[in-house]
Structure formats: C-alpha cells, structure tokens
C-alpha positions in Angstrom: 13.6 2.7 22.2 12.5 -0.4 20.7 8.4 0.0 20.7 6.3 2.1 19.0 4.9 5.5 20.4 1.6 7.0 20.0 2.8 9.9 17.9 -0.4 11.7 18.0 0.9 14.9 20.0 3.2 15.7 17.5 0.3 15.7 14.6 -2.6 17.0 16.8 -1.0 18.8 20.3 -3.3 20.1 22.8 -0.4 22.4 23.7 2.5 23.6 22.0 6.1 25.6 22.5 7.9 27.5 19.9 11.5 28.0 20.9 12.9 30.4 19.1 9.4 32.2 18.1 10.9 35.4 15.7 9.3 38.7 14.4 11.6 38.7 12.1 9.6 36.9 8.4 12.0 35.1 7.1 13.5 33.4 9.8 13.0 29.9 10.8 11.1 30.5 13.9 8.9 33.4 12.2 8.1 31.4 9.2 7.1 28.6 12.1 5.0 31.0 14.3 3.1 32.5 10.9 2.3 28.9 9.7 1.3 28.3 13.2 -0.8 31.7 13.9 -1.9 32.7 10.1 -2.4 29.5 8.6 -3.3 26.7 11.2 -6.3 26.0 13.0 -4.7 25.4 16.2 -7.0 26.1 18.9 -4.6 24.7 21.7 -1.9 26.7 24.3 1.1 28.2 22.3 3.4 29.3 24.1 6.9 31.4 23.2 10.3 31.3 23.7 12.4 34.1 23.4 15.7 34.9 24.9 15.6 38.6 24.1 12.2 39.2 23.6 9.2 39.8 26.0 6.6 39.7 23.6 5.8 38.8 19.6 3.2 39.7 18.0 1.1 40.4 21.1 2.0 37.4 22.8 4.2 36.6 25.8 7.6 35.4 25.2 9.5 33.3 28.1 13.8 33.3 28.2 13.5 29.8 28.5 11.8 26.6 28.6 12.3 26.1 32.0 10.1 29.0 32.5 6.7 27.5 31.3 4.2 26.8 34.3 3.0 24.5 32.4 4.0 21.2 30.3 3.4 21.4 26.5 2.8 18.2 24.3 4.7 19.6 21.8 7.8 21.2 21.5 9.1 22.8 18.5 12.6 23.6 18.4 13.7 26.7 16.2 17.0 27.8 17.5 20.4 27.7 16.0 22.1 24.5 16.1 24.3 26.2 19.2 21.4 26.5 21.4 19.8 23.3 20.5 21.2 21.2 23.6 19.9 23.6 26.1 16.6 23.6 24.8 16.3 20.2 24.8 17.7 19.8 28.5 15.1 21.9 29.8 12.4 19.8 27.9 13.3 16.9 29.1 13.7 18.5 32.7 10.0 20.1 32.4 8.8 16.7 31.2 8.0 17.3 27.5 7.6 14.1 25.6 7.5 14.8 22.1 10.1 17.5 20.5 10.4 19.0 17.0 13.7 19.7 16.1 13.7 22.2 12.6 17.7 23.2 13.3 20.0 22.1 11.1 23.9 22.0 11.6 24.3 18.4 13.1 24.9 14.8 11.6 25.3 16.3 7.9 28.0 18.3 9.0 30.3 15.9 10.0 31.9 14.3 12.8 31.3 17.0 15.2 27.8 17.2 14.4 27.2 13.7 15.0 28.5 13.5 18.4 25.9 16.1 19.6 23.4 13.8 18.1 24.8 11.0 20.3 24.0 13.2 23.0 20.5 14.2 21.8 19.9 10.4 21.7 21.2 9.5 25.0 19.0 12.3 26.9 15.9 10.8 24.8 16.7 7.5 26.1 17.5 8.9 29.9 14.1 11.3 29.6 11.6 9.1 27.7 11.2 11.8 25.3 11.0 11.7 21.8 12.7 13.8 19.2 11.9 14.4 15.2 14.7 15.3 13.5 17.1 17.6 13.7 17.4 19.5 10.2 13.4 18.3 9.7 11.1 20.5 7.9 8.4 19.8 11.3 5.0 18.4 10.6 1.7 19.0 8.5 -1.6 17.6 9.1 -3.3 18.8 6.3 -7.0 17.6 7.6 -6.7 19.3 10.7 -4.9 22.1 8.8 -2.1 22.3 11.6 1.3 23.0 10.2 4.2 22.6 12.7 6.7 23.7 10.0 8.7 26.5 8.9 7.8 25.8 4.9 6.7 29.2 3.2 4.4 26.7 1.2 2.4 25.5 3.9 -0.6 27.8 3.4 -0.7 26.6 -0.3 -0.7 23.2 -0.3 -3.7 22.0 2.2 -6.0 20.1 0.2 -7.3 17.0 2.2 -7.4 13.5 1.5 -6.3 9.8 2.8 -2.7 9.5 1.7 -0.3 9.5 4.6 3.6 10.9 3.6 6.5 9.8 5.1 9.5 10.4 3.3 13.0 10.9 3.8 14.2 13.9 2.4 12.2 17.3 2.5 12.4 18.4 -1.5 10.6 15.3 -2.4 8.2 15.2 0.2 6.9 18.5 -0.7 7.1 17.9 -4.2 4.5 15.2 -3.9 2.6 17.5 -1.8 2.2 19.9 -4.8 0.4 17.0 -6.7 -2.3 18.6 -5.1 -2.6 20.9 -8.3 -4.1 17.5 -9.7 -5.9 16.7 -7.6 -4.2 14.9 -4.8 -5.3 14.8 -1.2 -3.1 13.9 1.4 -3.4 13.9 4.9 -0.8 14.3 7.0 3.2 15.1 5.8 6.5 14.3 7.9 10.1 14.4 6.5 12.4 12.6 9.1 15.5 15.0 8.8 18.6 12.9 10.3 16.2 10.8 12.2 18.2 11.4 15.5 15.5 9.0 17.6 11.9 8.7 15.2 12.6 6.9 11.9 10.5 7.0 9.3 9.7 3.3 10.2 7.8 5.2 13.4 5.7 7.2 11.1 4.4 4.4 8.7 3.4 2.6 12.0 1.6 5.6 13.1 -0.3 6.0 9.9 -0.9 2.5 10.1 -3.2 3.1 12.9 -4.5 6.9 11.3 -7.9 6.4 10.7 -7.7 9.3 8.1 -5.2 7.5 6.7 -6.1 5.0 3.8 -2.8 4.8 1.8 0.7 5.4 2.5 3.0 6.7 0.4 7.1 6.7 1.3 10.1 7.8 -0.3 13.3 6.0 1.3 17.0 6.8 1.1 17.8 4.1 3.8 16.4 2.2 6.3 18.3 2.8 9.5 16.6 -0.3 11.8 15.7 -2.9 9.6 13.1 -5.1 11.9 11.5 -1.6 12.8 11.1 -1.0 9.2 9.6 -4.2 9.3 7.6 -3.9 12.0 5.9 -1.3 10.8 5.1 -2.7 7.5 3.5 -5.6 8.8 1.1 -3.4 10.8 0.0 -1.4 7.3 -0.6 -4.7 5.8 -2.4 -5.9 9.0 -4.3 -3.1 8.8 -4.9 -3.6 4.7 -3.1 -0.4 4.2 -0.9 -0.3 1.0 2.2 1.6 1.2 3.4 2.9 -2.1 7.4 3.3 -2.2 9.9 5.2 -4.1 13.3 4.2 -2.8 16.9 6.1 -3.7 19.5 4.2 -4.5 19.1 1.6 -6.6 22.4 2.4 -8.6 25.8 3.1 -7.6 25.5 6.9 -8.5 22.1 6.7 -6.4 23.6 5.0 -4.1 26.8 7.0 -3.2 24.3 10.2 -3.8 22.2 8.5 -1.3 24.9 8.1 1.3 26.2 11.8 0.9 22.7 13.1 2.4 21.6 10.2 4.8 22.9 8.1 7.5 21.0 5.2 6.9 22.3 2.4 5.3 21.2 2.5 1.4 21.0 -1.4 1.7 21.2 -3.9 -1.4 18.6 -3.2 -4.4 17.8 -6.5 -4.8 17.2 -7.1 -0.9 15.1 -4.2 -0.5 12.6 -4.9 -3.4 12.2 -8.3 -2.5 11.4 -7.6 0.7 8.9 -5.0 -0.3 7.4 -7.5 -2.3 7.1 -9.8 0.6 5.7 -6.9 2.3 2.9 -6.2 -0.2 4.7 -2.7 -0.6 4.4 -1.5 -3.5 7.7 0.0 -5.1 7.4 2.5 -7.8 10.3 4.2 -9.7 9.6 8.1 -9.6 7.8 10.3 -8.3 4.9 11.3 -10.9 4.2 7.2 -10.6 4.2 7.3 -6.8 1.5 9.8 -7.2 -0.9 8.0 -9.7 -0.5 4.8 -7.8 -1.1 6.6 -4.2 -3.9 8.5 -5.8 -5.6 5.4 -7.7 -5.1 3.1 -4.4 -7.2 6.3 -2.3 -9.9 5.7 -4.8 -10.9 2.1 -4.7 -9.6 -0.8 -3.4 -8.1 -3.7 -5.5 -9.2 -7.3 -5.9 -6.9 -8.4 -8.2 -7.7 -9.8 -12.0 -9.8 -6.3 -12.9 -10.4 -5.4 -16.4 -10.4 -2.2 -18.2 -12.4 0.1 -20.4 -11.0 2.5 -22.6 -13.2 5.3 -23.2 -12.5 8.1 -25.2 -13.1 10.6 -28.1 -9.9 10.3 -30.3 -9.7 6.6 -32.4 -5.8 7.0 -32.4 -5.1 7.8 -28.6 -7.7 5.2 -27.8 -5.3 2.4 -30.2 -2.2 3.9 -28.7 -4.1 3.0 -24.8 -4.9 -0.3 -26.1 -1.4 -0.8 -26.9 -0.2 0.3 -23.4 -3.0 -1.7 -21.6 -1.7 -4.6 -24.0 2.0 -3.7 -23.3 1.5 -3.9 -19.8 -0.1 -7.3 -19.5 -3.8 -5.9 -18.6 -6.9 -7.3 -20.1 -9.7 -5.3 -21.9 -13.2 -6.5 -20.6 -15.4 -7.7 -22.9 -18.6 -4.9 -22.7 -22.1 -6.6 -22.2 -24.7 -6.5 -24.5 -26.7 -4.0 -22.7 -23.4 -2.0 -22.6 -23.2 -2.0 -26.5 -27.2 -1.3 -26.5 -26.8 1.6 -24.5 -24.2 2.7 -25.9 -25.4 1.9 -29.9 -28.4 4.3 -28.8 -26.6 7.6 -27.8 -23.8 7.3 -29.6 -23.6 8.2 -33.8 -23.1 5.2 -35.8 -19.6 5.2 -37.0 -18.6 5.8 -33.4 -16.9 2.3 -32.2 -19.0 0.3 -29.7 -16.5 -1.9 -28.8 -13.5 -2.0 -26.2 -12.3 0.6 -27.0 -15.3 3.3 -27.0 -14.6 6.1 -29.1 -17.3 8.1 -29.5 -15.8 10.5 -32.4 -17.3 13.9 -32.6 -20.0 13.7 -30.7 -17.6 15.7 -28.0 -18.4 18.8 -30.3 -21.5 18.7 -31.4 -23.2 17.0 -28.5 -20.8 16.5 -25.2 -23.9 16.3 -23.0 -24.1 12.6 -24.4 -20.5 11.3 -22.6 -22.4 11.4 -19.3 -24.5 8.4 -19.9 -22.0 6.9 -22.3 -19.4 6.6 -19.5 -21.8 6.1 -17.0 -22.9 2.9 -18.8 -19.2 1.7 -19.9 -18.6 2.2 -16.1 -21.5 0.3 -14.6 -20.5 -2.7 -16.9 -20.2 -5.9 -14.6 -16.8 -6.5 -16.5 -15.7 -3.4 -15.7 -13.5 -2.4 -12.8 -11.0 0.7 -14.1 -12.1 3.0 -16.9 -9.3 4.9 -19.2 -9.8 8.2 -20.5 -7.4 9.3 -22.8 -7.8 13.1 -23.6 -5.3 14.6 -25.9 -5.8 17.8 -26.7 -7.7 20.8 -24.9 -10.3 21.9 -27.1 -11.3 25.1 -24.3 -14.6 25.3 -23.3 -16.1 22.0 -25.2 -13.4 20.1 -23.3 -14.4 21.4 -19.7 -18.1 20.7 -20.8 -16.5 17.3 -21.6 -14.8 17.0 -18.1 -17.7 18.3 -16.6 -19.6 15.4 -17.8 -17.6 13.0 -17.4 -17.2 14.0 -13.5 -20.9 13.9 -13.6 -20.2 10.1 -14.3 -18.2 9.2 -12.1 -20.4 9.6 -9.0 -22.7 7.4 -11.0 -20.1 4.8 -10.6 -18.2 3.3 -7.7 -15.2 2.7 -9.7 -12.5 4.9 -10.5 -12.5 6.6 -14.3 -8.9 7.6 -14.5 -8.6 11.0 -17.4 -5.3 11.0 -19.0 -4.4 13.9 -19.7 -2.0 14.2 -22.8 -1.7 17.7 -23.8 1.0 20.1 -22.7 -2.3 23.0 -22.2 -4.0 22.2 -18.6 -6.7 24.6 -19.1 -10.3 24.8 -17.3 -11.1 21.1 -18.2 -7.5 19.9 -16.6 -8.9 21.7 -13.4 -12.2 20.3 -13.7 -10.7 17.3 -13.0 -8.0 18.0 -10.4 -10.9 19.6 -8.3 -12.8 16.4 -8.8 -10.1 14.1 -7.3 -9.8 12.8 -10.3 -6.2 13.2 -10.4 -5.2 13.3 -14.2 -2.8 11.4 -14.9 0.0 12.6 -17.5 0.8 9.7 -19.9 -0.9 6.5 -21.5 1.9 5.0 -20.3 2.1 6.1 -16.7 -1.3 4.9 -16.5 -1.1 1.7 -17.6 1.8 1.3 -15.3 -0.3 2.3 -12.8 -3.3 0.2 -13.3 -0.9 -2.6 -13.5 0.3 -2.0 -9.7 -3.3 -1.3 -8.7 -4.1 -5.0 -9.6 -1.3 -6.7 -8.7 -1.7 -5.4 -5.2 -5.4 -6.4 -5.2 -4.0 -10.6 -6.3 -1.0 -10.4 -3.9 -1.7 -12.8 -0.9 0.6 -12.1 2.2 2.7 -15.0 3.5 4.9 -14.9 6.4 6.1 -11.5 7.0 9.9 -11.3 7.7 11.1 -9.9 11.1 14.5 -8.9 10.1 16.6 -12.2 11.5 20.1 -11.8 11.8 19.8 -7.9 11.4 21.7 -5.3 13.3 24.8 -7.6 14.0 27.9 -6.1 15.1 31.3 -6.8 12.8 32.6 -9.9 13.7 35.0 -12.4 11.8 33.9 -14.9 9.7 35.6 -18.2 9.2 34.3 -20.3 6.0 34.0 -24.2 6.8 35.3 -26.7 4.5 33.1 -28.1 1.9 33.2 -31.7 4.2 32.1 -29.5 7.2 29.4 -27.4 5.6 27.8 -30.5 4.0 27.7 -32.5 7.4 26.1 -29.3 8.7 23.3 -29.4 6.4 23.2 -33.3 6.3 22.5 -32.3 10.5 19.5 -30.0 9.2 18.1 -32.7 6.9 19.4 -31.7 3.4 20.4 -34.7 1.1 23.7 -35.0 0.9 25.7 -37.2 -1.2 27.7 -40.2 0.5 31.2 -38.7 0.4 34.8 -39.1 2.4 37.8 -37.0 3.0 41.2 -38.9 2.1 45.0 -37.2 2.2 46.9 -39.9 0.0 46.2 -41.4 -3.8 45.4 -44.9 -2.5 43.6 -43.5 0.4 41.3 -41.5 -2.3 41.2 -44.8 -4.2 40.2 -47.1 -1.7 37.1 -44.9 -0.8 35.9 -44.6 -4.2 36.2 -48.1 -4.7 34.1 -48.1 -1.4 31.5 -45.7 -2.3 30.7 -46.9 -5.4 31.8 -45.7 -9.2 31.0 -43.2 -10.8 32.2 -40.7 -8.3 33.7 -37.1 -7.8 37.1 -35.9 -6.6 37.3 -32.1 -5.6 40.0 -30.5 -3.6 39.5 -30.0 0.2 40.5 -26.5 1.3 38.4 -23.5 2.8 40.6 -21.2 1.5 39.4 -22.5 -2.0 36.3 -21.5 -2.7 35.7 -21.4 -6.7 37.2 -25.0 -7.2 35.8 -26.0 -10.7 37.6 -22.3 -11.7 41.0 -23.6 -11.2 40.6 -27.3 -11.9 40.4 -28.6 -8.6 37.4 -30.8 -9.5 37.1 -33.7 -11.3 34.0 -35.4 -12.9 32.3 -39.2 -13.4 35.6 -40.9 -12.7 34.7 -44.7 -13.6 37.6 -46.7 -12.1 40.4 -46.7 -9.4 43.2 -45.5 -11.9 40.6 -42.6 -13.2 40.8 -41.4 -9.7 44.5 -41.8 -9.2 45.1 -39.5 -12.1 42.7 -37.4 -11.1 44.2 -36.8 -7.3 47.7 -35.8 -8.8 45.7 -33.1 -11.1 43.6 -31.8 -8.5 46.5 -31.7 -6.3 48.7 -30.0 -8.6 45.8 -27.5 -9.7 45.9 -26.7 -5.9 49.3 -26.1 -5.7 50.1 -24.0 -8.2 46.8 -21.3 -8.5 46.7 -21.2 -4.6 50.0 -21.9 -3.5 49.6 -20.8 0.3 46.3 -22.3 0.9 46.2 -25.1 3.5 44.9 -28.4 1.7 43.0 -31.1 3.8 43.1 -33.5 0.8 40.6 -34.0 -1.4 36.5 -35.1 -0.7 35.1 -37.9 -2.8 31.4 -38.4 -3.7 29.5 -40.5 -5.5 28.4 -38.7 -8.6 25.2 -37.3 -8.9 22.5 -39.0 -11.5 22.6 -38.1 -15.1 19.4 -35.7 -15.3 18.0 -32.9 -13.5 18.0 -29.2 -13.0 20.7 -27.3 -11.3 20.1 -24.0 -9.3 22.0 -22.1 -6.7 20.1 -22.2 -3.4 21.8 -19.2 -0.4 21.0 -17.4 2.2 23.1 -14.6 3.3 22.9 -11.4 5.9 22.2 -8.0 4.9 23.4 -6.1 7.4 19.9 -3.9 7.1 17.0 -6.6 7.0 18.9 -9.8 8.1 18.8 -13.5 6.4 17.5 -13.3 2.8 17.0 -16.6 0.6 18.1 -16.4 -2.9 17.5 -19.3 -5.4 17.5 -19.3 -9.2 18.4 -21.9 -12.7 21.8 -22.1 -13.9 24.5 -23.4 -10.9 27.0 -21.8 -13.0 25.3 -19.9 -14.8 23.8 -18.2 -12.8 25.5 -15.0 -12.4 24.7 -14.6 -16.6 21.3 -15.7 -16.3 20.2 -13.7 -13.2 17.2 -15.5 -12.9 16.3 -15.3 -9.6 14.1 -15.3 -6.8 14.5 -13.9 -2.9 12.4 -13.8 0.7 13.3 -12.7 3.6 13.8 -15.2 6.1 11.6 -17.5 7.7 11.1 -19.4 4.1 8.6 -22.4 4.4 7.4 -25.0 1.8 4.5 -23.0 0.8 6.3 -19.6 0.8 9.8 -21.8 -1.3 7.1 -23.1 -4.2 6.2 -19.2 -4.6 9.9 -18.4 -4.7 10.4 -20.9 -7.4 7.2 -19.9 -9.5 8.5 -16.5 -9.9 11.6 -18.0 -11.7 12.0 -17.5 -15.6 13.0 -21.3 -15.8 9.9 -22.7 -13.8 9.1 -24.9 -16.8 12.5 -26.6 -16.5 11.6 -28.2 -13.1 7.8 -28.8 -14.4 9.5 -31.3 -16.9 9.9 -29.8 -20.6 10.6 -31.7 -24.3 9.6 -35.1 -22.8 12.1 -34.5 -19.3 10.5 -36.1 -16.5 9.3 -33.3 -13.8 11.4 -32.4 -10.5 10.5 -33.7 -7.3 9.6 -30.0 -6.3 8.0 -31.4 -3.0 11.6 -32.2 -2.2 13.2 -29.2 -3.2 10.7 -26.7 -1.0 11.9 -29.1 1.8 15.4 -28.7 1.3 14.8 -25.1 1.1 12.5 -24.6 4.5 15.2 -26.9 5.9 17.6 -24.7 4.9 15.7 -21.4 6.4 14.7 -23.5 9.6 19.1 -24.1 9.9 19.2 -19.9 9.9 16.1 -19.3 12.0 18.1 -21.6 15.0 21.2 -19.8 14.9 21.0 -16.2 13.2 23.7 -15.1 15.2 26.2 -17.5 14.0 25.8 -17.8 10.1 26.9 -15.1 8.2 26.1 -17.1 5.0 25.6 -20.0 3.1 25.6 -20.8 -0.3 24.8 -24.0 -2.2 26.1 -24.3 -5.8 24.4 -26.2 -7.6 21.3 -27.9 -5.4 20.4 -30.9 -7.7 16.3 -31.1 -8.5 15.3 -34.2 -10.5 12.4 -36.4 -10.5 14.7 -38.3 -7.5 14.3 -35.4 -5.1 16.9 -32.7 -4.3 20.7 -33.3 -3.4 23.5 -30.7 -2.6 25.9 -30.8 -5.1 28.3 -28.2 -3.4 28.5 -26.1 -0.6 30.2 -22.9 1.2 29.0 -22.4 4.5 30.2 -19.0 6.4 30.0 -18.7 9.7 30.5 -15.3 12.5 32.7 -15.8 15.4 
C-alpha cells in the first residue's frame, strides 16, 4: 500500500473488538480488557470475543468475529498465534479496516512464521485493511488516556504532553515512557512489532499531522521502505516538527544484534545519519539524551545561535557547566547591565554577577531571593536557555529552592533546564519533574542537549531526498572500462581529460605524441580496478621513448598481478596541471534509501583521512557547496599558504552534473566513483573513474 492512511481509528476508535477478551489477569487478552475497562476512558462500543465464553465481566462475549452486527473501527487481536488467521479473515470479511495484532509467534520465529505473515499481508492488500503488528505491544494515547495494550504498566505511566513515540522495539519504547518520573509528557506511544503492513515510517506521518503532537521522538532498528521513511520525514519537517532519533546499529555487534530481532534492513551508519541530517532529524546516541532533547524541543522552539546562562548556587558546578557549555561549542551571553543591577541588588556581595551567576549561600539563609534572581537572568534579551546546575539535595531548603525557581520559570518564556547532579532525588527532584521541568541528569548531557537544540533551530532544509534508486531487486552489475565511464560523464558534462585507447607501443606513442606531452599511461581493463596498486599507471611521461617504457611496464604489471584479466590496452591522457586539490567524488545505492553522494580531501587518502561529506540524492550546486563546507579540509580549496583558491563554482557543477547523470537513470547505475576529481583555480577535471552499472 504505497500512501499513507489516516491512522486515527487505531489511536481514538469510536468502536472497538477484543478477540480473545480473558477473565483470566494475567493473560494477554485480560491484561488488554483491564487496560481497556479499568484504566481507559473509552466511552465507545467494545465488543468481546470469546470462543468458550458467553460473558466476561458482565459483558457479552461472541464465538467469533463474524458474529458482530455491527462493524468495529478497531480490532484488537489477542489470540494465540494459531488462531490469528481466522480472526483476521473474518475482519476483513465483516469490513474492519484497522486491526491490532498483540500475538506473537510469527516472523521472529522463523521461516514458518514468516510465511503466515506473507499471508497476513496479502489479505491486507486483497481487503484494504490495515494491520499493526503482529508481536506489538497495541497502542497508548496517553491524552485521551486510551490504552489498546496488554502492558501491566499502562495505568502508571499516563502523564500528558506533545511528544509523539514511535519506536521499534517495545522495551525501549516504554522505557522512554517511564521518563515521565521526570517529568516527561508524551502523547501518544506505538511499537511496530514485526511491522507486517504499518511501519513505523506510517506512524511518524501520522504524528506529523497530530495536532497534539509537537515533537517526535523514534528509536529505529531498520527502516524497512526507505522512500516511505522518507516520505514521512519530509511531512514532519513540512510541518516544523523535529523528530529526535536513536537508531540501533551503528556497529557490527549492534548491527548483527539488530538483525537478530528485526526484519528491516539495519542499513549503512554513515547513510542513515546523513540522511537524517538532510532530514533535519535529529539523531541522538542513547536513550537518557533522546529524552532531554525530546523534552527541551517540547518546551520552546529553536532559532538557532542562542546563548546561555548558567545560574546556580555552587561556584564549582557552575565552572564545571561553563566548561561543558565551552566544551560543546555553546556561547555564554553576555548579561545586560540591568541584569547585573538587578541582580547586584538581591544578591550578597561576594556572590558572582557575571555569567556564570552563583549566588552562594543565599540558598540557605534566604532562597525566597532565587525567584527574582532567575527571573531576571531569564528575561535578559541575550538570553535564550538558562542552566541550573544543582548538586546536592539539601531537603527541604532545596524544594524551597525548586519551588522558586519553578516560580520563575512562568515568569519567563524560555526554558530554565535544572540539572540535577546528585544520586538523592528527593522532594525538590519532584518539584521539578511535576513542573515539566524535566531534570536533566548530567552537566554533560545537558550541554549535549542544548547543543542539538540549537543546531536544529540554524539548520535550513534543502532538497529533501525521495529515496532514488531504492528498493531495487538483485541484479548483475557489469563495471565499464575507465574509457567508457569517462565518455559517460564527458556525455553528462564533467571535464574530462583529452585521452585515447591504443593496443600496441607505437600506437600508445603516436597518440601521446598527438595529445600533447606531458601525458599519462594507465592500463585499460575493467577487471582492474585499483590500478596505481599494482603499477599499472604511469605518471608525467615527457617524451615518446618515456611512453614506450612505460607501456611494456604497465603491460607487464598487468600480466603478472592479474593474470586472467582481459586487457583492452592501455588509455593515454594528457596529464593534469601541476596544482590543485584532489578529492574522491561517488555516488552509490544503498539498498535502503537509494543514490547517496559521497565526496571528501585526499584521492588516495581518503580512506585514512575519512573526511567526508554525504546527501542523498538529488545534489544541486547550492545543496554540493554545503556538502563541501562540512569538510575538515574546506580551507584547502579556499586557497591556503599563498595557494591560489579552487574554482569551487566548477566543482558544485561537476557534482549536480554528476547527481542529474543518477537522477535520469536510477535504475541502471549501481555506482560510480570518481578517484581523484581534480579542483584548482582552472575548474574541475576527472582524474579517474569506475562507473558500475545494473543489468
């Protein structure tokens, strides 16, 4: 199903089945119809399925589905994984559109468990219907307090607020969820299970489009359709709403862990967070940091460039935030003078005015003074995020404190972040959390935070990928020779140098003589793709007998480290200018999210520099100068120690040429790499090139 459904029925049903609805407490289906009954504030039609009951808990029970007089919204499926089929067969036969499927005992089985998915897929596509799950822990929309779920901690975690979940994995999900106990508020909570038809693409679409929703927040183990990933997080940043993202897998053991519990694809790394960054997603690396940047994000919105205030009653944790706000590459505002008045009046004088604020002792002797000493740090025009640093629980004189400094904060729009520091959450740590405050749990966490806060606010979208060349089928690949691949991106308007293809010694001499000296001899194979490795390229070759000599040793070279590999001669170029920057320039297919564009310094060096930049295709000028920007090395092309500046006009150009060659025929290249691209002040000229093609 390649749109996007409305997905409200299954977060706010106007009717609802429970198949498999159980007396028994600790079963699946009771836990369900207790969340449903006890806890919920469901004031729709439930309705109960039973096949050996005729009533639970006062209520009717029906056989089957097929029994209902009526068509639910929502159907939630309890049943052993044996019974599953059935239940959904009579769904789709009553006309039910949305389904819940909490049974396990399917895809993460094994093979047998995947082909009943196949056929829960193929009656979804036959029936229109849609299914969450299977082996999902169901649904919670925690402001409507409606929990579709079998979790015995629904009841306990329903404190309301604009963060959207959608996460992949149900251990996680509700661990975020019990961030509540600082303060957290979410509003609605799906785990995908073995995403069977929804993906967790479909729910970040959906909260796109929440009202209630104001941030999202994801954890990801793979993304199973790449352009609906996409898709979906193009419509959150349409709709300015940042998605914060944890995704598993980064490393080989997270990778292969990954794998063992998911279906999805784990996808490359490198991929994934550049195209999160393209994306304006905001990727995190645990959880406690997904929930101090969800939970800063739901309390004000960033503009980018803000600048802090530390505020706080200890001079040493104040120094070690400085050093963290320092660390992190975020910039202290420089406090007004009616700040420092203000502040000069209330507080003792050896307290420090400055940025940092510490206002020593006055906690305990007069903490009823932090409310207009915050207030005014807060109110500061400069200011835009304020850092409270508490170290230690002092009992009641630190709840008067956080008492106070709550008191503050609705005298400012901006948020005043406590950090809490001790091990002892006592009655000021809750002061706080029931605030919305959220404390956060380190100096360092929190500057980490503030960092992505900002950044978010400065990042500018530019054109947002759509997954080219994702999806494809295997096919075979065949890898052109260097002569072809070159003429291919001479077609797309690369530079190329002038070059010719010649079988003998005096054939190879003759052209050079023709092209012009200096020139370059390298073998001609497509089997032979590392040339330079094996001494099947020779440089700045000044004369005719130079390039005699230098056929019979590429020739040789040829023959003896590749032996079987078919030779088509050998190409010779005129040799490149003296001067310049090297860098590899590609743009291959993950299988996931289609085309990405890498370039980065070093030709070959680049593997040991890693310097490097990537976007998901289409790359134009504007988007290739942001590519190149990010690089380590950006001073080299900007001209360095008296080095004349790169034409980088020209080299953007090659590089939207290159994506616009892609964009025309995703289908057909697999890859293509170009190894070195030279930039000088001359403009931009392949050096060398390895163009891989499907089919």
């Amino acid at each position: 199903m390649s749109g996007f459904s409305d997905l409200s029925p299954l977060f706010d049903p106007r009717s609802v089945v429970l198949v498999g609805a159980s007396e028994r407490a600790a079963s699946v289906g009771g836990r369900t119809l207790s969340n449903i009954l006890d806890h919920s504030e469901f004031r729709g039609a439930l309705h109960l399925v039973n096949v050996t009951r005729s009533e639970i808990r006062g209520r009717a029970c029906h056989r089957r589905v097929a029994d209902l007089s009526e068509v639910p919204e929502l159907a939630v499926i309890a049943v052993p994984a044996a019974g599953v089929m059935e239940a959904l067969r009579d769904c789709a036969a009553l006309g039910v559109k949305y389904v819940i499927i909490l049974s396990s005992g399917f895809g993460e089985t094994g093979e047998a468990g995947r082909l009943v998915e196949a056929e829960m897929q193929a009656l979804a596509r036959a029936s229109g219907m849609r299914l969450y799950g299977p082996n999902c822990p169901g649904v919670t929309n925690i402001n409507k307090r409606l929990g579709f779920t079998f979790s015995p901690a629904f009841s306990h975690d329903l404190r309301p607020g604009p963060i959207g979940l959608a996460t992949q994995g149900g251990g996680l999900g509700r661990n975020l969820l019990q961030s509540m106990e600082r303060g957290t508020g979410f509003a609605l909570w799906c785990s995908t299970g073995n995403e069977v038809d929804l993906q967790v693409a479909d729910f970040i679409h959906y909260m796109a489009g929440a009202p209630d929703v104001r941030v999202i927040g994801t954890i990801l183990e793979g993304i199973k359709d790449g352009p609906r990933f996409l898709a979906a997080a193009r419509a959150a940043a349409e709709a300015g709403k940042p998605i914060v993202a944890l995704k598993v897998g980064r490393s080989a053991y997270g990778t292969r862990a990954a794998a063992s519990h998911t279906a999805s694809l784990t996808g490359s790394a490198e991929v994934n967070s550049a195209a999160f960054r393209q994306l304006g997603i905001i990727e995190v690396d645990d959880i406690d940091e997904l929930v101090d940047v969800a939970s800063l994000l739901a309390r004000g919105r960033p503009r980018g460039g803000e600048r802090i205030a530390i505020f706080g009653s200890s001079g040493g944790a104040c120094a070690l935030a400085a050093d963290m706000v320092g660390q992190a590459g975020l910039v202290l505002a420089d406090l007004a003078p009616e700040t420092t008045a203000a502040l000069a009046e209330k507080l003792p004088p050896y307290a420090a005015l400055g940025n940092p604020v510490d206002t020593t002792t006055v906690t305990l002797t007069n903490p009823g003074v932090i409310e207009e000493t915050l207030a005014a740090v807060a109110n500061d025009p400069a200011v835009s995020l304020v850092m409270m640093p508490m170290p230690l629980d002092y009992g009641s004189v630190s709840q008067t404190v956080a008492e106070r400094m709550v008191a503050a904060q609705t005298r400012s729009p901006i948020p005043l972040v406590p950090v809490w520091m001790s091990e002892r959450t006592g009655a000021a740590y809750r002061c706080f959390a029931e605030a919305g405050m959220v404390p956060m749990r380190s100096l360092r966490n929190a500057a980490k935070s503030f960092r992505c806060f900002i950044d978010h606010g400065a990042w500018q979208p530019g054109i947002l990928p759509r997954g080219l060349g994702a999806g494809l089928p295997e096919a075979p690949t065949r890898t052109l020779s260097e002569a072809e691949g070159k003429a291919m991106l001479r077609a797309a308007g690369l530079s190329v140098p002038q070059g010719r293809l010649a079988t003998s010694t005096e054939a190879t001499a003759a052209a050079a003589t023709e092209l012009g000296f200096p020139v370059v001899l390298k073998i001609a194979s497509a089997e032979i793709l590392h040339k330079s490795d094996m001494g099947g390229v020779a440089l700045n070759l000044r004369d005719a007998a130079a390039v005699r000599d230098a056929f019979a040793a590429v020739t040789r070279a040829a023959a003896q480290h590749h032996p079987a590999a078919r030779i088509d001669g050998v190409l010779v170029e005129r040799m490149a200018p003296s001067g310049g920057v090297e860098l590899l320039l590609s743009v291959s297919r993950d299988p996931v999210l289609g085309h990405v564009m890498t370039c980065g310094l070093g030709g070959i060096h680049v593997e040991l520099l890693r310097d490097l930049s990537r976007r998901l295709l289409p790359v134009d000028a504007a988007e290739a100068q942001r590519m190149l920007r990010e690089l380590r090395g950006f001073p080299l092309l900007q001209g360095m120690r008296g080095a004349a500046p790169c034409d980088l006009d020209a080299l953007c150009q090659s590089m939207a040429a290159l994506s616009a060659l892609v964009e025309a025929q995703p289908e057909r290249i697999e890859e293509i790499e170009i190894n070195p691209i030279r930039s000088g002040a001359d403009g931009a000229q392949v050096l060398d090139a390895v163009v891989t093609l499907r089919g």
